[in-house]
C-alpha positions as CSV (number, residue, x, y, z in Angstrom):
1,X,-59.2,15.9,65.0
2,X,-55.8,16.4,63.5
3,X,-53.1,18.6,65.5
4,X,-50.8,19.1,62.3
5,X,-49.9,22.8,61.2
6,X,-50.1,23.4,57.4
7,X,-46.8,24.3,56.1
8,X,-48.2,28.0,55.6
9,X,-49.6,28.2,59.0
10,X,-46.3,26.7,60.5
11,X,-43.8,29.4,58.5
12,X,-46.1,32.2,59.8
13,X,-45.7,31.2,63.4
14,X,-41.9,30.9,62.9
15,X,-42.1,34.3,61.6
16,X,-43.9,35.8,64.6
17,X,-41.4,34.1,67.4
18,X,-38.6,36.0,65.1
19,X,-40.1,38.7,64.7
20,X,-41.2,39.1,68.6
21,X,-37.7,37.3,69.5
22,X,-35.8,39.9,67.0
23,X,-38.1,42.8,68.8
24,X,-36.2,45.0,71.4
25,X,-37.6,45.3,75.1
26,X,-39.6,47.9,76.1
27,X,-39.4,50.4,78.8
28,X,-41.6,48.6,82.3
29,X,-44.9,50.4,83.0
30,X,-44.7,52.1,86.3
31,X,-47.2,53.4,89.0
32,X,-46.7,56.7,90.4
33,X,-47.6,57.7,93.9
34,X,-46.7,60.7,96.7
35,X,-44.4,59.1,99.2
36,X,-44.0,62.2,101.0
37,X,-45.1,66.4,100.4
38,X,-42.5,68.3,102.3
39,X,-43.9,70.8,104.5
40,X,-44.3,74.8,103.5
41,X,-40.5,76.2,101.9
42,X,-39.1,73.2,104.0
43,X,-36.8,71.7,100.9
44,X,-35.4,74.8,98.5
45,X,-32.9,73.3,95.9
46,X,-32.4,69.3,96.5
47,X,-28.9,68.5,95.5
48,X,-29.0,64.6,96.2
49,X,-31.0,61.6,97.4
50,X,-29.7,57.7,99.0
51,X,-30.8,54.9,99.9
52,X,-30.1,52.6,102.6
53,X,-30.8,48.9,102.8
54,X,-34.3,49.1,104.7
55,X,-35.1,51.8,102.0
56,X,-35.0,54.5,104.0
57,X,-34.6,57.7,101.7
58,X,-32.2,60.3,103.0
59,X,-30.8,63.6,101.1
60,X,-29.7,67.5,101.1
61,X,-31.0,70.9,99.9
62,X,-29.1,73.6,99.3
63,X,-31.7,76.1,100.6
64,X,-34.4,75.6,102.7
65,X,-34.8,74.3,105.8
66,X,-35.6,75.7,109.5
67,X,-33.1,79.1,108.6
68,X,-33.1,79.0,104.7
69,X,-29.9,77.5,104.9
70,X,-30.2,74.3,103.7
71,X,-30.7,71.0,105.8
72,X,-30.5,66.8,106.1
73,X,-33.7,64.5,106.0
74,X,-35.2,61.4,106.1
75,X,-38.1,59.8,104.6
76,X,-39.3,56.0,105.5
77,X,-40.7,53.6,103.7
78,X,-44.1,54.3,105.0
79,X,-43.7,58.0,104.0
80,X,-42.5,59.8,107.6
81,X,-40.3,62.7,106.6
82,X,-38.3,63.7,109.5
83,X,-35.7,66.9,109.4
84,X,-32.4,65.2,110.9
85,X,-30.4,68.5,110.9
86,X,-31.4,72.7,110.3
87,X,-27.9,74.4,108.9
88,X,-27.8,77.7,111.3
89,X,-29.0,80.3,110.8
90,X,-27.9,84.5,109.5
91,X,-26.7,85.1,112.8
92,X,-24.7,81.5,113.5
93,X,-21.2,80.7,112.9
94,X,-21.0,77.0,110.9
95,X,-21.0,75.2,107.9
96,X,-24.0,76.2,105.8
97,X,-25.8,75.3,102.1
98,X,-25.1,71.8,101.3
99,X,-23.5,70.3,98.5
100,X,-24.5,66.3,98.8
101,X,-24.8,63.6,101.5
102,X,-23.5,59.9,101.3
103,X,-24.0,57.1,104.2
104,X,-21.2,54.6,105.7
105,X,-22.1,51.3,106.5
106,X,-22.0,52.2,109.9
107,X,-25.3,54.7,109.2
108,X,-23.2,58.2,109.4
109,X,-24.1,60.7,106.7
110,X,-21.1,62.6,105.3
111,X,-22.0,65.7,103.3
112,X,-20.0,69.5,102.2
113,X,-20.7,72.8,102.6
114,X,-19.0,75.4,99.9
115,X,-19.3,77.7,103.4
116,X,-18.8,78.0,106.7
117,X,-20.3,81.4,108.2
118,X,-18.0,83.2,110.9
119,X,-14.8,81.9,109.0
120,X,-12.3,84.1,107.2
121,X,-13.0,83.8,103.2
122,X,-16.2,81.8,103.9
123,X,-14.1,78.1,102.8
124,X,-15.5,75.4,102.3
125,X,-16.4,71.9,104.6
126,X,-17.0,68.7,105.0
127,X,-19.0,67.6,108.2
128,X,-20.5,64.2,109.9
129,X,-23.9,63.4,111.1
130,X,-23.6,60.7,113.7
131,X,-25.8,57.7,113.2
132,X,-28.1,57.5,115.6
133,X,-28.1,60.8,117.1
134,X,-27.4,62.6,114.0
135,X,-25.3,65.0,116.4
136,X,-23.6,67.4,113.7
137,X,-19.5,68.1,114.0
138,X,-17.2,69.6,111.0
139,X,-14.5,66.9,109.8
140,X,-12.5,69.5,108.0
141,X,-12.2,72.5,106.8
142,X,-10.9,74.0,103.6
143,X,-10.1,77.8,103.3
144,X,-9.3,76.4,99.3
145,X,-13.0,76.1,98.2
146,X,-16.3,74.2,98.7
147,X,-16.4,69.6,98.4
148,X,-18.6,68.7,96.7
149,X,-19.4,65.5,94.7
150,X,-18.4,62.5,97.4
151,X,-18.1,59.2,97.4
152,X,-17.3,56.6,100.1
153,X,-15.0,53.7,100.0
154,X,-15.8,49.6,102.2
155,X,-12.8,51.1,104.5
156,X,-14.5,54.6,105.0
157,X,-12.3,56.8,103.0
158,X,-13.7,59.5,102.2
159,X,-13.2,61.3,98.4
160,X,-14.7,64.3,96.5
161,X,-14.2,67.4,94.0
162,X,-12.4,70.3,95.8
163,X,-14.0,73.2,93.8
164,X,-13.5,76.8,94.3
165,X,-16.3,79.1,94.8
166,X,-18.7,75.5,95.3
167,X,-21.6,74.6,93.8
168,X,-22.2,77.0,91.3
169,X,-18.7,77.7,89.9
170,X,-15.8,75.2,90.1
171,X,-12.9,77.0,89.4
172,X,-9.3,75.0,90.2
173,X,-11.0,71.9,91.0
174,X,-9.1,69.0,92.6
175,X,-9.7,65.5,93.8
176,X,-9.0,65.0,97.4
177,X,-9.3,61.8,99.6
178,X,-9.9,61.8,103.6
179,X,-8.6,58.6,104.8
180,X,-11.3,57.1,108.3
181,X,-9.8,58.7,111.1
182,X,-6.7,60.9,109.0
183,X,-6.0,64.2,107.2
184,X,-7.1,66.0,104.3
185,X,-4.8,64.8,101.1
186,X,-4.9,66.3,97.8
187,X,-4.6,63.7,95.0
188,X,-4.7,65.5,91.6
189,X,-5.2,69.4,90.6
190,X,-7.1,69.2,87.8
191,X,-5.9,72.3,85.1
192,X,-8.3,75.0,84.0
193,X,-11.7,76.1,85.1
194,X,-14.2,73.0,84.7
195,X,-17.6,72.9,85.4
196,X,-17.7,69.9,87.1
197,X,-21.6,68.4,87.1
198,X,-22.7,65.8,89.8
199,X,-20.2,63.8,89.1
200,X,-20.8,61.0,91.0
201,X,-17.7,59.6,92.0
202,X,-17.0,55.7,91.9
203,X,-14.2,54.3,94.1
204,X,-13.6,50.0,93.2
205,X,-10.4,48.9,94.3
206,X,-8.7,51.6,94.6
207,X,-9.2,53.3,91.6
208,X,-11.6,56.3,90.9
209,X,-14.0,57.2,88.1
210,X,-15.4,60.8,87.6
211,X,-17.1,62.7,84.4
212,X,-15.5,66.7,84.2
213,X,-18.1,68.5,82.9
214,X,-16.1,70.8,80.5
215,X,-15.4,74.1,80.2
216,X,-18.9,75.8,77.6
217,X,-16.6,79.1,77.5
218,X,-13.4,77.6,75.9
219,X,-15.8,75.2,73.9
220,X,-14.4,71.6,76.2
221,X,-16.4,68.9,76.2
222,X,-15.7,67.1,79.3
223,X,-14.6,63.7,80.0
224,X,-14.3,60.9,81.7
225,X,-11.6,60.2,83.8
226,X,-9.7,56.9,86.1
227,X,-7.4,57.7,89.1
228,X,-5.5,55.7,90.9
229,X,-2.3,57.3,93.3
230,X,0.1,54.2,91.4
231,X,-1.0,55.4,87.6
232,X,-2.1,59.2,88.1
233,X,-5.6,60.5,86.2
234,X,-5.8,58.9,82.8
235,X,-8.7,60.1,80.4
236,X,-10.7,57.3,79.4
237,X,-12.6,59.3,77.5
238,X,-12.7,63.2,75.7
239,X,-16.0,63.9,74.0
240,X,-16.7,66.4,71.2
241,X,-19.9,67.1,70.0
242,X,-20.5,64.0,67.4
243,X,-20.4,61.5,70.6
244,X,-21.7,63.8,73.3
245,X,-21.1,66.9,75.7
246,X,-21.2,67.7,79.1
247,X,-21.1,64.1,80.9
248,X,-22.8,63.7,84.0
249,X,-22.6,61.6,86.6
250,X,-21.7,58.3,86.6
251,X,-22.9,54.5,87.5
252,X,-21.4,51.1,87.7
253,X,-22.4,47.5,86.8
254,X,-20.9,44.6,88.7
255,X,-19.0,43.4,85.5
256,X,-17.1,47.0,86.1
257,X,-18.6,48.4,83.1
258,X,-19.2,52.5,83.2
259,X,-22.2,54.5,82.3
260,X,-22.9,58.5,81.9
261,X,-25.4,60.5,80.3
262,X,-24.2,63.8,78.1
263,X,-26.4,67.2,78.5
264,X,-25.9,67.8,74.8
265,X,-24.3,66.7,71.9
266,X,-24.7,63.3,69.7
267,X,-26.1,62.9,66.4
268,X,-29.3,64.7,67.5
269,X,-28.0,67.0,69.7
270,X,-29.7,66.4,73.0
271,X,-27.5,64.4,74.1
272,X,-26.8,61.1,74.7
273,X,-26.3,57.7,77.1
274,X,-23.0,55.9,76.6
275,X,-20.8,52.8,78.0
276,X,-17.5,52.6,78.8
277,X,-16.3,48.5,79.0
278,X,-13.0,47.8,80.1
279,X,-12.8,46.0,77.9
280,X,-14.0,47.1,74.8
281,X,-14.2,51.1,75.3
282,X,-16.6,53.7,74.6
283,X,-19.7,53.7,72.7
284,X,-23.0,55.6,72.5
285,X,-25.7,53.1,73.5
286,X,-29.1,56.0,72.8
287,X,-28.7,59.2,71.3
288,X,-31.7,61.1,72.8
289,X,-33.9,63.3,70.5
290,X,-35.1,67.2,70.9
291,X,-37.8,67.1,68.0
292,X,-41.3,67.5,69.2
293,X,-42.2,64.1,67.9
294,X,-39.5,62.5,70.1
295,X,-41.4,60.9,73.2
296,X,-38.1,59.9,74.9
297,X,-37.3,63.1,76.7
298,X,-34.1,65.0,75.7
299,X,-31.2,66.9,77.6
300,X,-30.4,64.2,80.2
301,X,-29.3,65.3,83.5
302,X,-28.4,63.6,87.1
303,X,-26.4,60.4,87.5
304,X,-27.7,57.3,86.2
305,X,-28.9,54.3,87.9
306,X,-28.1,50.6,86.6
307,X,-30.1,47.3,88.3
308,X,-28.9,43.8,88.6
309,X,-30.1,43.3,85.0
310,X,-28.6,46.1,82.9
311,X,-32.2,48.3,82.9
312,X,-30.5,51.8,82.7
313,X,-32.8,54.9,84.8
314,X,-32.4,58.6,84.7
315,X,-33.5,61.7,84.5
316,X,-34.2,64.2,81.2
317,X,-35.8,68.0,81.6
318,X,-39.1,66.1,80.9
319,X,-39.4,63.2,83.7
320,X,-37.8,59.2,84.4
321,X,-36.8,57.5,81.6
322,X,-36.0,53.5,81.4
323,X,-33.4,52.0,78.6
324,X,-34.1,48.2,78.9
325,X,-30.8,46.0,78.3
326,X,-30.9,45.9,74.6
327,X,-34.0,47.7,74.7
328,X,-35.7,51.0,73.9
329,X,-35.4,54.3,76.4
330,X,-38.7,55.3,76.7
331,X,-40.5,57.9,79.5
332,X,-41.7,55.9,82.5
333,X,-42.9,59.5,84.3
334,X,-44.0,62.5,82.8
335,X,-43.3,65.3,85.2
336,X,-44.8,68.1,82.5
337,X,-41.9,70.0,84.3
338,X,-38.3,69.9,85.3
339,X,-37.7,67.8,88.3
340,X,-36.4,69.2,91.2
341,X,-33.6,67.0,91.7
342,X,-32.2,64.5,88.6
343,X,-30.9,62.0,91.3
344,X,-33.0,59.3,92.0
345,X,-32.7,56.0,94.2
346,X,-33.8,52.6,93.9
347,X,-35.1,50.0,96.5
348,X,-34.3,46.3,96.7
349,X,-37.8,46.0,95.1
350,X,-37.1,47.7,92.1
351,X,-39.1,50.9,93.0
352,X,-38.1,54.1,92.0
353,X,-37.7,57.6,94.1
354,X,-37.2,61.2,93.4
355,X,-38.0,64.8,94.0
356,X,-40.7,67.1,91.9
357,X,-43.1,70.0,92.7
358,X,-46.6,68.8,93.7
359,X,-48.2,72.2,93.1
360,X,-46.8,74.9,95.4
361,X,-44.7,72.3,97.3
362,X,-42.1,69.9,96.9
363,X,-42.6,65.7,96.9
364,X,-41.3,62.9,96.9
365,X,-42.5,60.5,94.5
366,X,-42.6,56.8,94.4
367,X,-42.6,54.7,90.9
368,X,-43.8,50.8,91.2
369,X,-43.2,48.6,88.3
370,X,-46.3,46.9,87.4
371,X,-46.3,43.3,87.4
């Protein structure tokens, strides 16, 4: 029996390996699952969510808790939630209504308050959970406003977004560094009235990368910014409404790359997912779509996540989305409402974690790729 292809047949199959070659790559299919269902009012506003190297889950909520007054936990691998600490209560003095955690190598969680009851002015502070223990002590406080927005460094500096009034409202916002085992410093004042989102700071040798959020009442865009105590804050980007508005929070390849979502703006309006190379600049890598028709989710939100191979995650008003290298965003988790919290984590295994409602209570939810 002869094996040669006829000239026809063999030009078809070239055409298929182009075509499927020339084809982009396609968001992975996931399986959801319920890690963990917090208990009755237990979590009441999630503001973030980590990951350490055994994949245990830790994170913050505003509200909620023991006293309604926000609180720490932790969730295994196996789906044990445990509260790690209750902020006190109407009738306690103390820090109260977190901001956002982060972990030190060491295992200690580092989080702020915008308040600490029983002070004058209600300011703000930052405080410690000890690993281990997770005995609870105040590292500093500011009578300037709430931290928010932190970010550790290999040496265990600690940095964040001074903001006045806190969460909600972050008027005269600054960028302030606590060096392991020193004092409060004040590295920029930033001018006007921003609304800073989750920001997500970076620190990589010695420099640090934020998004500003802008300022919606005197129509500013945000952007994103580099500091560095040699050079000052240099703007590595200002947006305007063609190329997006309202950054979020940021991520961080190896290769040093930068990537941010925009709430709004773009060609479409929805906003949008863009790349900042050192070496090349900016540019808009998906512009998301607000059409009924668009199956992609619109109005991103959260910080991003980037894995080893340049697969982009995050968050729209609609559910998880996934932006294969080269590829095309596409929903990997339907929510069918806002999620809870638009920060998620990632394993070593590539699985996916967040916060939704699951009925009348709050979850945590678990997305597998499927192999």
């Amino acid at each position: 029996m002869s094996h040669r292809i006829s000239a026809v047949a063999h030009s078809s199959l070239l055409l298929c390996l182009a075509i499927a070659i020339a084809l982009p790559m396609q968001a992975q299919n996931y399986k959801f699952s319920t890690l963990y269902t917090f208990p009755g009012t237990t979590l009441n506003h999630p503001t973030s969510l980590i990951i350490d190297d055994a994949g245990n889950l830790y994170g913050s909520s505003y509200y909620g808790g023991a006293n309604n007054q926000g609180m720490v936990f932790k969730v295994t691998p196996a789906g044990k939630g445990t509260v790690l600490y209750n902020f006190p209560s109407d009738s306690s003095f103390g820090p109260i209504n977190p901001n956002d955690v982060v972990r030190d190598g060491k295992g200690n969680i580092f989080g702020g308050t915008p308040y600490v009851r029983g002070e004058y002015d209600n300011p703000g502070a930052v405080f410690e959970l000890t690993a281990g223990t997770y005995a609870f002590s105040t590292v500093y406080t500011n009578y300037n406003g709430g931290p928010q927005d932190l970010a550790l460094d290999s040496a265990g500096n600690l940095y964040g977004i001074m903001c006045y009034y806190g969460n909600y409202n972050c008027s005269y916002p600054s960028l302030f560094a606590i060096p392991a085992g020193g004092q409060w410093t004040d590295l920029w004042d930033f001018s006007g009235d921003f609304a800073f989102n989750p920001s997500n700071l970076i620190v990589d040798n010695g420099r640090i990368y934020g998004a500003n959020g802008g300022d919606t009442q005197q129509g500013d865009a945000g952007y994103v910014f580099d500091f560095s105590p040699q050079a000052g804050l240099k703007i590595l980007h200002q947006f305007d409404v063609n190329d997006g508005s309202y950054p979020n929070g940021l991520a961080q390849d190896a290769a040093g790359n930068l990537y941010g979502t925009t709430y709004q703006g773009g060609a479409k309006g929805a906003g949008t997912i863009f790349k900042i190379s050192p070496s090349t600049g900016f540019s808009t890598l998906y512009t998301f779509c607000a059409a009924t028709k668009c199956t992609g989710g619109s109005n991103p939100t959260g910080s991003l996540l980037v894995d080893s191979k340049g697969n982009i995650f995050g968050t729209t008003a609609s559910g998880v989305f996934e932006l294969p290298a080269g590829g095309v965003e596409g929903l990997i988790y339907n929510a069918g409402q806002p999620l809870l919290s638009p920060v998620l984590a990632m394993d070593t295994a590539g699985n996916l974690y967040g916060i939704t409602a699951n009925g009348s209570r709050e979850s945590m939810f678990k997305l597998t790729p499927v192999k």
